[in-house]
MMTF fields as JSON, N, C-alpha, C and O atoms, coordinates in Angstrom:
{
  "mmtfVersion": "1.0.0",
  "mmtfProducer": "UNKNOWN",
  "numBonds": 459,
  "numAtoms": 460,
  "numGroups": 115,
  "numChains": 1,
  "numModels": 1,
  "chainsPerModel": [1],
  "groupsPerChain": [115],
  "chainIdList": ["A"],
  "bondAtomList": [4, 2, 8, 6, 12, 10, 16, 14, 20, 18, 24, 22, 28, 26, 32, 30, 36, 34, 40, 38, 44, 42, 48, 46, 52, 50, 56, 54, 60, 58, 64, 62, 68, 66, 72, 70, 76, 74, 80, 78, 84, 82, 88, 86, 92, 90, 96, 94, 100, 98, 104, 102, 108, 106, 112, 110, 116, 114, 120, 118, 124, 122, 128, 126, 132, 130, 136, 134, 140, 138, 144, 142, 148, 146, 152, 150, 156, 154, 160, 158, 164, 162, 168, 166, 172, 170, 176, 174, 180, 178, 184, 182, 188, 186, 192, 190, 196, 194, 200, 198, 204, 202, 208, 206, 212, 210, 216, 214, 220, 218, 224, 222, 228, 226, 232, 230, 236, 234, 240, 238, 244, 242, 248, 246, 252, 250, 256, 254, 260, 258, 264, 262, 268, 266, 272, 270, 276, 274, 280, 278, 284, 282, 288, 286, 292, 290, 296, 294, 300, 298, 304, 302, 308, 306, 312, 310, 316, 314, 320, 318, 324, 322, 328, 326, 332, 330, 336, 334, 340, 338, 344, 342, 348, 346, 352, 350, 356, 354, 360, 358, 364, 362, 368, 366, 372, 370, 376, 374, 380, 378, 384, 382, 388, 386, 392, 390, 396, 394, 400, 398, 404, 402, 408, 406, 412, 410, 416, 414, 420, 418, 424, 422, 428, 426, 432, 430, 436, 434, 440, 438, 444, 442, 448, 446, 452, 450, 456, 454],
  "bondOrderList": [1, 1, 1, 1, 1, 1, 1, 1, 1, 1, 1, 1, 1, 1, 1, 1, 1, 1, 1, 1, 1, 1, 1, 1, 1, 1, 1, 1, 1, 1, 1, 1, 1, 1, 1, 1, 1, 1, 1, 1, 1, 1, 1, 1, 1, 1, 1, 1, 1, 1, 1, 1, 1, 1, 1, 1, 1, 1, 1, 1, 1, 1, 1, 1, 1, 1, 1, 1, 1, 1, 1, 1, 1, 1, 1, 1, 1, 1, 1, 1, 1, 1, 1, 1, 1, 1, 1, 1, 1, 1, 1, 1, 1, 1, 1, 1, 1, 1, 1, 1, 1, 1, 1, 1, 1, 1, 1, 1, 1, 1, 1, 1, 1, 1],
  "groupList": [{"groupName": "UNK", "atomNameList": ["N", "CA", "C", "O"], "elementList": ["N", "C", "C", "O"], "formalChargeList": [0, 0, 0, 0], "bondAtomList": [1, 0, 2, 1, 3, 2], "bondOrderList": [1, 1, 2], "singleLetterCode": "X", "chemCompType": "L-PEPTIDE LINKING"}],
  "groupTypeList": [0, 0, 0, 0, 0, 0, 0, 0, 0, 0, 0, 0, 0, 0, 0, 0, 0, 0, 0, 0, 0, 0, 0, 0, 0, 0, 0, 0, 0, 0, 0, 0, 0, 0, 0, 0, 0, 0, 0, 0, 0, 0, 0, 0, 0, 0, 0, 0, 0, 0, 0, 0, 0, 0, 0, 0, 0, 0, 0, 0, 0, 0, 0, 0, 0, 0, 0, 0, 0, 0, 0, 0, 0, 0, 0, 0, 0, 0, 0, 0, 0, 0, 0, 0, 0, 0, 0, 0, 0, 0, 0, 0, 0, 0, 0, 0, 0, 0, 0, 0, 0, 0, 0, 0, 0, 0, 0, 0, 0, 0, 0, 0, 0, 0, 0],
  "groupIdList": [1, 2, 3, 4, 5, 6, 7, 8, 9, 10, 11, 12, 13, 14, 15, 16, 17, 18, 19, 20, 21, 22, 23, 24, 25, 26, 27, 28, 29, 30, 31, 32, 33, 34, 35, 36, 37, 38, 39, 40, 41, 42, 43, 44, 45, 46, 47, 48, 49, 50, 51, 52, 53, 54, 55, 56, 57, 58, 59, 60, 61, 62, 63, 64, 65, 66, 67, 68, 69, 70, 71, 72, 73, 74, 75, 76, 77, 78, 79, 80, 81, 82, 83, 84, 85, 86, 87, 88, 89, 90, 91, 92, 93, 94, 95, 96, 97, 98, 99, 100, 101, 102, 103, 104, 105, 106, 107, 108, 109, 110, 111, 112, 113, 114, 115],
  "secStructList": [7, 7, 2, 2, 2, 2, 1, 7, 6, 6, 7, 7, 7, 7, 7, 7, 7, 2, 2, 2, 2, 2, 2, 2, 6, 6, 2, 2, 2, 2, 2, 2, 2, 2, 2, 2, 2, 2, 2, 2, 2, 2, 2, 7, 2, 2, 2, 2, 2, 2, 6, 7, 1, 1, 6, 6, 6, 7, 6, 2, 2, 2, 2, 2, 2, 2, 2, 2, 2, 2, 2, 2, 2, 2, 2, 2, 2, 6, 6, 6, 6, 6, 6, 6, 7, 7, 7, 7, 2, 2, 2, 2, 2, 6, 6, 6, 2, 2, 2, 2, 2, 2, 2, 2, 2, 6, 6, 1, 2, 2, 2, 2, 6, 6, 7],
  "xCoordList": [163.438, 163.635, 163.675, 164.35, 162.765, 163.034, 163.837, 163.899, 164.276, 165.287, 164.692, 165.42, 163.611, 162.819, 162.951, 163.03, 163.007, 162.474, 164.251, 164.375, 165.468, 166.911, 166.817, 167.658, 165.878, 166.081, 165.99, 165.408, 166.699, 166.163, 165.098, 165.265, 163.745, 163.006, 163.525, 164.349, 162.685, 162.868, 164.368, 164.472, 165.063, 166.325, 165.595, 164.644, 166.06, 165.417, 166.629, 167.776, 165.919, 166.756, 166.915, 165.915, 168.14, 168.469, 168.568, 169.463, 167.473, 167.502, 168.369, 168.324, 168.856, 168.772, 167.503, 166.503, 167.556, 165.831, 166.433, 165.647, 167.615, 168.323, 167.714, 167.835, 167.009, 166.339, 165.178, 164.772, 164.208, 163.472, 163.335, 162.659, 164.107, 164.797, 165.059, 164.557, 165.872, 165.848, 165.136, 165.414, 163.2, 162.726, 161.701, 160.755, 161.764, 161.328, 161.463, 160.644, 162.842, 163.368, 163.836, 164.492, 163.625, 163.831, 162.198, 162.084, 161.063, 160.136, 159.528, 158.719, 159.854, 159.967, 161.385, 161.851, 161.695, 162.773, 161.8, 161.543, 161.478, 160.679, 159.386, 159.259, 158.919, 157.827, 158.255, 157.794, 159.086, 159.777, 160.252, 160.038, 160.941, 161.597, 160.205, 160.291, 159.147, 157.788, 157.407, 157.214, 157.381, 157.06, 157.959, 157.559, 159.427, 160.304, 160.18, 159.922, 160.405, 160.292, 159.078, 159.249, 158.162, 156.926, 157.064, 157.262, 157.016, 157.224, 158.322, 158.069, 159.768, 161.28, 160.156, 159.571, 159.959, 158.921, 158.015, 157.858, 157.472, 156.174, 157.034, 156.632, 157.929, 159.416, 160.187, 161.225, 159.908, 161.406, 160.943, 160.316, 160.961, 161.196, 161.535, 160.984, 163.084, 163.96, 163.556, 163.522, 163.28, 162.79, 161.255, 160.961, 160.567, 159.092, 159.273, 158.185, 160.132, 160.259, 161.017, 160.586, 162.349, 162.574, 161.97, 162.313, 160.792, 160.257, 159.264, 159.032, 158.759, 157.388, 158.214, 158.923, 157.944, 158.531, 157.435, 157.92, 155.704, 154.652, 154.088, 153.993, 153.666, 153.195, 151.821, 151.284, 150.897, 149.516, 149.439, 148.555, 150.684, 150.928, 151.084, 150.174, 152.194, 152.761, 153.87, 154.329, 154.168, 155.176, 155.145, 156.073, 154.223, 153.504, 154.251, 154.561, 154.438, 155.197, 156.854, 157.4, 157.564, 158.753, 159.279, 160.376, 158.126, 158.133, 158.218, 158.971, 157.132, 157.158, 157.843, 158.163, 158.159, 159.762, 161.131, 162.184, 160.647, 162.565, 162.288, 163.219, 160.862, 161.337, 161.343, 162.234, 160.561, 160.256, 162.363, 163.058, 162.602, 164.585, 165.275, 166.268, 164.899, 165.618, 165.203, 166.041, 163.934, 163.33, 163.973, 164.77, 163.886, 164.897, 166.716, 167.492, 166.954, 168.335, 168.719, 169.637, 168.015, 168.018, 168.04, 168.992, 166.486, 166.594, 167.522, 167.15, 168.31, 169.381, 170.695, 171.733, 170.475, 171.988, 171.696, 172.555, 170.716, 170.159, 170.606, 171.4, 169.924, 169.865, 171.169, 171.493, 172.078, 173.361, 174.115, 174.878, 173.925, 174.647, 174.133, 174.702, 172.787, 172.297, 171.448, 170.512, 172.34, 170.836, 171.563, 170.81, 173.025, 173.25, 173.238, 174.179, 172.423, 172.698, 171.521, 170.425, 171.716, 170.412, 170.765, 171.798, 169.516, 169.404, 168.298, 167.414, 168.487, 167.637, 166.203, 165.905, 165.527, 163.973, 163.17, 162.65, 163.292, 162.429, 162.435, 161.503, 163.707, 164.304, 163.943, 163.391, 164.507, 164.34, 162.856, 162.55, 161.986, 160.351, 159.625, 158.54, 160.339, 160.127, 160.913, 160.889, 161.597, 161.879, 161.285, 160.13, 161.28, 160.392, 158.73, 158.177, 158.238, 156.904, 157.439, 157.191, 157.835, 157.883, 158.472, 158.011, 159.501, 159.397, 158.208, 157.901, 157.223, 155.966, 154.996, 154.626, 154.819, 154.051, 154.66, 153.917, 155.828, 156.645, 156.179, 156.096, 155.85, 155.856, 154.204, 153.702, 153.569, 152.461, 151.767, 150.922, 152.056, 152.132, 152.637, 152.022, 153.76, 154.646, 153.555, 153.535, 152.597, 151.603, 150.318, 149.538, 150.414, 149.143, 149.375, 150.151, 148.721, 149.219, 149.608, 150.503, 148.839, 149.264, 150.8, 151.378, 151.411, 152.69, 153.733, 154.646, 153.436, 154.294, 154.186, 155.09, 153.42, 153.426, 154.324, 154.79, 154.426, 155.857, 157.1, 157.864, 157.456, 159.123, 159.264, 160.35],
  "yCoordList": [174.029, 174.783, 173.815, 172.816, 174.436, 173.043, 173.56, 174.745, 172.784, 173.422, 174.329, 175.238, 174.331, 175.6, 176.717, 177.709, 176.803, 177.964, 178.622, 179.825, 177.865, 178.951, 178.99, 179.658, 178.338, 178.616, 180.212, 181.08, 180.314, 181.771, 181.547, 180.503, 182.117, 182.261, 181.862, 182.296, 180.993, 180.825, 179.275, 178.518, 179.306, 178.218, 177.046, 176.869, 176.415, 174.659, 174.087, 174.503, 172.983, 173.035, 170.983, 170.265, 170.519, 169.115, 168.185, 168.22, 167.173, 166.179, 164.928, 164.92, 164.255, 162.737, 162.286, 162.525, 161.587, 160.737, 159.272, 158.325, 159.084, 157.84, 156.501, 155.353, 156.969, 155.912, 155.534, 154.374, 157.035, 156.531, 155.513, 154.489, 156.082, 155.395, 153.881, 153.03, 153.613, 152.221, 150.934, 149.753, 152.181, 151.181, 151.032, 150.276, 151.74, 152.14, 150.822, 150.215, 150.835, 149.739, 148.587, 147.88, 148.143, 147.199, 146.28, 145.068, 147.297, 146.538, 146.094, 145.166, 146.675, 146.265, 145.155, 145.206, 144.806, 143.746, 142.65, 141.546, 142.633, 142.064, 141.132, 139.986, 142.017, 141.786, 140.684, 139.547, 141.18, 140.214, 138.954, 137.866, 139.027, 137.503, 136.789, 135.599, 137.121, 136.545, 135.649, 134.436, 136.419, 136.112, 134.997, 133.995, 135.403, 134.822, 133.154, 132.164, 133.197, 132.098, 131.462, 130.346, 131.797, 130.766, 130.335, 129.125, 130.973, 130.596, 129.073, 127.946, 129.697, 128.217, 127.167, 126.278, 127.288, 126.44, 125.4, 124.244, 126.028, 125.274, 124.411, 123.35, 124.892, 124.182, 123.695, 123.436, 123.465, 122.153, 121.526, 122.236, 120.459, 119.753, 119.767, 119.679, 119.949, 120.182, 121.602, 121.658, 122.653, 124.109, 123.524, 123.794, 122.754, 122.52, 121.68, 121.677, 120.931, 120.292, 120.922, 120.94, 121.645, 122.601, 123.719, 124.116, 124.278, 125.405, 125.185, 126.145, 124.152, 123.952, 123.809, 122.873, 124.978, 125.224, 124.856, 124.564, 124.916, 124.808, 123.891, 124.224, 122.628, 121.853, 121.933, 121.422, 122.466, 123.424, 123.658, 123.317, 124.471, 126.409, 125.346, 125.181, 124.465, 123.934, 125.06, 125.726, 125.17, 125.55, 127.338, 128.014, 127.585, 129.268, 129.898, 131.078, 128.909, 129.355, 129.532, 130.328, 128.803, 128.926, 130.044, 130.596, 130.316, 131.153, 132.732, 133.64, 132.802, 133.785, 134.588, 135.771, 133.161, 133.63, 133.884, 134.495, 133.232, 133.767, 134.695, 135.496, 135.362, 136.466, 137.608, 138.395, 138.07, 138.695, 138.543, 139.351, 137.385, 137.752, 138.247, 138.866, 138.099, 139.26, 140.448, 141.35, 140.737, 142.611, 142.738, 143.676, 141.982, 142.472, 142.6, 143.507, 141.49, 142.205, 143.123, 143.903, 143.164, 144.261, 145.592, 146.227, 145.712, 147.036, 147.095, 148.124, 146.59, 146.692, 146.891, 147.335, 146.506, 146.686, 148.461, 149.191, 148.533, 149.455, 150.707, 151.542, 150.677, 151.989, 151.899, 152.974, 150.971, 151.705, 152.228, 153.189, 151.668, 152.478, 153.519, 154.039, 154.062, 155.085, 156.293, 157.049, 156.032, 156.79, 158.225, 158.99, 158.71, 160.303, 160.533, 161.201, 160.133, 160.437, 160.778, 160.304, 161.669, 162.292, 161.724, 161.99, 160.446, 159.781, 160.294, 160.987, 159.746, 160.157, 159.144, 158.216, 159.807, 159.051, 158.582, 157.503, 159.934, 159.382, 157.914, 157.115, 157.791, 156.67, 155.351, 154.395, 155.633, 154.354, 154.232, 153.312, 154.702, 154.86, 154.206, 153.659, 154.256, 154.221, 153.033, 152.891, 152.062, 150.821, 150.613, 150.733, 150.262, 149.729, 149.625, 148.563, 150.213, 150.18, 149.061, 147.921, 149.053, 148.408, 146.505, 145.445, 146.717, 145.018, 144.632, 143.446, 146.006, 145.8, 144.683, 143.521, 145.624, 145.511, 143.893, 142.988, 143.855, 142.453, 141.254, 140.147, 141.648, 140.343, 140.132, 139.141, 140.978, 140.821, 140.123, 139.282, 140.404, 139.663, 138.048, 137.031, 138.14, 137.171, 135.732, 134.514, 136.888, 135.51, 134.86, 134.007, 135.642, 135.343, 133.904, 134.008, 132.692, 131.334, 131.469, 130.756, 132.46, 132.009, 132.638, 132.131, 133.6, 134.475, 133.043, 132.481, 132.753, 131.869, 130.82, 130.119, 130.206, 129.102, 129.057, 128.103, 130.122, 130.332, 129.751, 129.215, 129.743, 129.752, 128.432, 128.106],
  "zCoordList": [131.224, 129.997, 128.819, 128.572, 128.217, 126.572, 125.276, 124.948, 124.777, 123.599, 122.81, 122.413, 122.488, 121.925, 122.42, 121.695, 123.858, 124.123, 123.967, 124.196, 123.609, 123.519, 121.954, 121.352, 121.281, 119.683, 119.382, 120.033, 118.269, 117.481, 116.835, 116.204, 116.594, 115.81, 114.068, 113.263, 114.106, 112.377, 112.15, 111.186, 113.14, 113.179, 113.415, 114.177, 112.801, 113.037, 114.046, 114.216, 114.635, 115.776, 115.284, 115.294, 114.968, 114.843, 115.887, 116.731, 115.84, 117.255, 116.819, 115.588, 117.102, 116.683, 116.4, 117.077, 115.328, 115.013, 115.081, 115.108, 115.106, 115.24, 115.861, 115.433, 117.01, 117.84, 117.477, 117.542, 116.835, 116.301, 114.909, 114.806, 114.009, 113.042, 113.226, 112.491, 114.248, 114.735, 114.912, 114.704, 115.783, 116.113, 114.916, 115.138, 113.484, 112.645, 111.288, 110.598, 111.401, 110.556, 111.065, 110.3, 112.408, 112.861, 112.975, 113.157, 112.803, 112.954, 111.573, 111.58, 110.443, 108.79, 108.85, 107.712, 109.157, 108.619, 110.457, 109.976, 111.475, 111.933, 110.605, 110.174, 110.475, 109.641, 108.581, 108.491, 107.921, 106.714, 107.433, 106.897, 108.718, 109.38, 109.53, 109.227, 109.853, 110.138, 108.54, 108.464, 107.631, 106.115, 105.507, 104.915, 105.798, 105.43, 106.024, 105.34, 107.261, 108.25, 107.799, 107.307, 107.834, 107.65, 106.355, 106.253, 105.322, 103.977, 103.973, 103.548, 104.725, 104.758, 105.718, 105.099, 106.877, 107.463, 106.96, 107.353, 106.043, 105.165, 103.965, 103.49, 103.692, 102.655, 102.959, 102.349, 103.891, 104.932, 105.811, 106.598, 106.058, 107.055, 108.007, 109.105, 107.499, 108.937, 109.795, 111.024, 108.942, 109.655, 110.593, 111.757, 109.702, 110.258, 111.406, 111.983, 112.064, 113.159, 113.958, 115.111, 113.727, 114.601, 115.368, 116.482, 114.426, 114.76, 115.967, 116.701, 116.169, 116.914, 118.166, 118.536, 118.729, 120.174, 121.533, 122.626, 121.292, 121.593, 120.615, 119.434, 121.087, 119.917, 120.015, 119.032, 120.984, 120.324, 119.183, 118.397, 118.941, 117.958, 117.072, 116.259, 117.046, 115.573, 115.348, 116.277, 114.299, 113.745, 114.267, 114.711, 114.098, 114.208, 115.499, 115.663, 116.286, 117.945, 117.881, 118.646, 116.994, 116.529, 115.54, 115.618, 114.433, 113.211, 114.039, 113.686, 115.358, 115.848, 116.492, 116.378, 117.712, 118.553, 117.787, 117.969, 117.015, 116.209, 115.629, 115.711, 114.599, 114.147, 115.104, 114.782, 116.363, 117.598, 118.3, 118.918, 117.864, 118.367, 117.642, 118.025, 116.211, 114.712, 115.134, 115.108, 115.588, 115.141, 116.41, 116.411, 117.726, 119.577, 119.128, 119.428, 118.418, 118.316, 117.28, 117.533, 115.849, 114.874, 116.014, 116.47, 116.262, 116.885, 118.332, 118.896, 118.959, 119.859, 119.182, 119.672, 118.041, 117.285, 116.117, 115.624, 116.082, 115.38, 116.007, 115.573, 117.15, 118.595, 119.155, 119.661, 119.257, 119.627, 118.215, 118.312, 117.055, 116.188, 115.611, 114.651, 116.185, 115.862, 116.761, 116.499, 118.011, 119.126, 118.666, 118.063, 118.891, 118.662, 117.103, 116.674, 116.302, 115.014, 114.296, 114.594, 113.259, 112.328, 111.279, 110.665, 110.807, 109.706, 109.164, 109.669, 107.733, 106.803, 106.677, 105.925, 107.768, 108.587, 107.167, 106.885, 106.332, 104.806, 104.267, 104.178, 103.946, 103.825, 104.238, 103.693, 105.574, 106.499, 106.487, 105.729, 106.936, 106.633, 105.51, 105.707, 104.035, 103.177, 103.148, 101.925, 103.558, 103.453, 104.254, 103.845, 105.566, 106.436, 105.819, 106.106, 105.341, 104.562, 103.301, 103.693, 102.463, 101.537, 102.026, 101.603, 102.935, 103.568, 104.352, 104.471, 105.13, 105.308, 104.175, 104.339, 103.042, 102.071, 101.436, 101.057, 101.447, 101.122, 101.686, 101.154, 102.964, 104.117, 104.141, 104.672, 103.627, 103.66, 102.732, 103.04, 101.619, 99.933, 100.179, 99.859, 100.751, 100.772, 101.551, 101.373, 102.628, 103.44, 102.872, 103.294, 101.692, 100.92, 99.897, 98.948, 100.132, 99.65, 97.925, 97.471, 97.012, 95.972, 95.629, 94.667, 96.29, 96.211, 97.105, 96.5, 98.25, 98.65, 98.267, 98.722, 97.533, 96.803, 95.629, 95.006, 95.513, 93.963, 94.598, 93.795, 95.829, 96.295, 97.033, 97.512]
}
C-alpha cells in the first residue's frame, strides 16, 4: 500500500525532503571545498606540499581527497540532522547552485588570480 493510495483526494501529503536536502547542499559546499582548496594550494606552499598525496597528480590528488571528505562528512552530518524533517528544498537548492556557480568562477585563472 503506498501513502497515496490512504490520501484524501485533493490533501497534499508531507514527506521529509530532509535527506534529499542533505545530499543537495552537501554537494554545493563539496564543489566550493574543490575551488577553495585549489585556489589556498596554488597560494601556499605549505598547502602545495602537503596536498600531493599521489605525486603523478601533484597537488590535484590532495585538493580532491580532502574536498570529496568535506562533501562525505557535510552530507553525514547533514542527513542525521535532517533525515525526519521538511526543509525548505527551494532554498537549500538555490544555495547549492549559487556555491556551484562560485566554485566554478572561482577555477577560472583570471578570478583566482585576484586572491
Amino acid at each position: 500500500m503506498k501513502p497515496s493510495d490512504c490520501a484524501i483526494p485533493g490533501q497534499q501529503i508531507n514527506m521529509p525532503n530532509g535527506s534529499g536536502a542533505a545530499a543537495i547542499l552537501s554537494a554545493g559546499i563539496g564543489f566550493f571545498a574543490v575551488a577553495v582548496l585549489a585556489i589556498a594550494a596554488d597560494k601556499s606552499t605549505l598547502l602545495k606540499s602537503v596536498l600531493v598525496f599521489y605525486r603523478p597528480t601533484g597537488v590535484l590528488s590532495g585538493v580532491t581527497t580532502v574536498a570529496m571528505l568535506i562533501w562525505l562528512i557535510t552530507w553525514v552530518i547533514l542527513e542525521r540532522r535532517w533525515r525526519k524533517r521538511t526543509v525548505a528544498l527551494r532554498l537549500i537548492s538555490l544555495v547549492a547552485l549559487a556555491l556551484l556557480a562560485v566554485s566554478l568562477l572561482l577555477t577560472f585563472p583570471p578570478v583566482a588570480d585576484l586572491f
